[in-house]
C-alpha positions as CSV (number, residue, x, y, z in Angstrom):
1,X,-3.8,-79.6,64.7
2,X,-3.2,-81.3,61.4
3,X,-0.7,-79.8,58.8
4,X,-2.7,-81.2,56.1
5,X,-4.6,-78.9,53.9
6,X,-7.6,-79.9,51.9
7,X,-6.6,-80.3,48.0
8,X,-3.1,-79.5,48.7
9,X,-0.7,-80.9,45.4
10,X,-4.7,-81.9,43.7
11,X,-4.4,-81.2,40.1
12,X,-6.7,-78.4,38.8
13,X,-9.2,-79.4,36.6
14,X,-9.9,-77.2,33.5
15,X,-13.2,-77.4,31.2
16,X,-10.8,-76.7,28.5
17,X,-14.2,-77.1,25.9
18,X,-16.0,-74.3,27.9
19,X,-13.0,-71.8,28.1
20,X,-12.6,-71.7,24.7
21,X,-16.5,-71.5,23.8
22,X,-16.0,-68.2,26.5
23,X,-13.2,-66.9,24.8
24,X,-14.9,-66.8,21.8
25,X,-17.9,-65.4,22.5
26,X,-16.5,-62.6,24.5
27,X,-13.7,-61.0,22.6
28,X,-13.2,-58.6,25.5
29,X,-11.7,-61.3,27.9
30,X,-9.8,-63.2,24.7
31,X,-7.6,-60.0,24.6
32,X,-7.6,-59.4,28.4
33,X,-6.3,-63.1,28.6
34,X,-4.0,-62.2,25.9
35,X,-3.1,-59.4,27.2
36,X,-2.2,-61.0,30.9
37,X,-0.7,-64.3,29.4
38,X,1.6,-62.5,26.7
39,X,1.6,-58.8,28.1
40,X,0.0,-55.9,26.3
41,X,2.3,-55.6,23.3
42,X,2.1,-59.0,22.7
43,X,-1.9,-58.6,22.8
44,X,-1.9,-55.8,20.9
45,X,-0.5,-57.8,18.1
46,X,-2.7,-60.7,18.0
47,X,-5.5,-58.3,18.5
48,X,-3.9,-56.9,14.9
49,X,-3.5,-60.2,13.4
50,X,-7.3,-61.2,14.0
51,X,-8.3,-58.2,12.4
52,X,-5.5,-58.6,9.3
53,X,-7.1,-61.7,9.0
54,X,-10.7,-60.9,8.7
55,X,-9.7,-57.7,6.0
56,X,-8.1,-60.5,4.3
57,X,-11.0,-62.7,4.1
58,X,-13.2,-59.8,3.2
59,X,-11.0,-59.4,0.2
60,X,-10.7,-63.0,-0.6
61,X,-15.2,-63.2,-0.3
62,X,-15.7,-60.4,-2.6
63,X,-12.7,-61.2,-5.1
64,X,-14.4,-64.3,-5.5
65,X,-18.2,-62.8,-5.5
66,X,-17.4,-60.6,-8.0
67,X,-15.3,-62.9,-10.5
68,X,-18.8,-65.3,-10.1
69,X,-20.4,-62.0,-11.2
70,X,-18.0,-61.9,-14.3
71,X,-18.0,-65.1,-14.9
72,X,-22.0,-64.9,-15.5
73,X,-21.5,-62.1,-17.2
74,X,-19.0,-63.5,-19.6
75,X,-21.4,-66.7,-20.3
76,X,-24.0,-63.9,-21.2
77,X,-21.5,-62.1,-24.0
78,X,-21.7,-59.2,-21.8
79,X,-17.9,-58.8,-21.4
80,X,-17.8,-55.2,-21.0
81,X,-19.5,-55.4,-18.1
82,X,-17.8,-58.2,-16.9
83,X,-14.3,-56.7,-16.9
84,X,-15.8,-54.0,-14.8
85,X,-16.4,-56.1,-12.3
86,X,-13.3,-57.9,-12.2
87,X,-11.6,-54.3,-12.4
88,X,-13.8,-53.4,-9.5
89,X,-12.8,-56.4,-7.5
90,X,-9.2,-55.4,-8.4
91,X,-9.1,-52.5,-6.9
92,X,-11.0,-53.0,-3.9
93,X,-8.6,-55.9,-3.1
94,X,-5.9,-53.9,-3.6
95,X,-7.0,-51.2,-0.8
96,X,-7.2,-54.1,1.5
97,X,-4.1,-55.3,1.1
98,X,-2.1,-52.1,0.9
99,X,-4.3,-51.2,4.5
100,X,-3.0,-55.3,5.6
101,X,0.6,-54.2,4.5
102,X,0.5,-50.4,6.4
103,X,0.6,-49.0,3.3
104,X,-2.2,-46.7,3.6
């Protein structure tokens, strides 16, 4: 009887391209792979830092789709108009930031 085992000390070979197409497509198993490489309080706040990040870039999109708005707006002579919607855009990015920050 041999001692040798089959694959013994082979290296492991990882589709790294495919595990992160996976990952992304099913953000179930990105945080349970978080959550089992890092531990769940470590998961927890990545899970939280995804989700800062997308309020963020919701802010950043309509900031900007509203100052285009303005700027129109502005071009037109219709300034009062336009400073609502930069005030609008104010204040709604405002709300997502104090929300990013915990502040409300």
């Amino acid at each position: 009887m041999s001692n040798d085992r089959q694959g013994a000390g082979a290296p492991i070979v990882v589709d790294v391209a495919l595990a992160m197409k996976q990952l992304e497509e099913n953000p179930d198993l990105a945080a349970k792979m978080n959550e089992l490489a890092f531990g769940p309080f470590a998961a927890r706040q990545l899970a939280a830092r995804d989700e800062l990040i997308e309020d963020l870039v919701e802010a950043v999109q309509m900031f900007s789709d509203n100052a285009k708005e303005a700027g129109d707006l502005f071009e037109d002579g219709r300034n009062s108009e336009a400073w609502e919607w930069l005030h609008t855009a104010s204040i709604k990015a405002k709300a997502i930031l104090a929300k990013a920050r915990g502040e409300s």
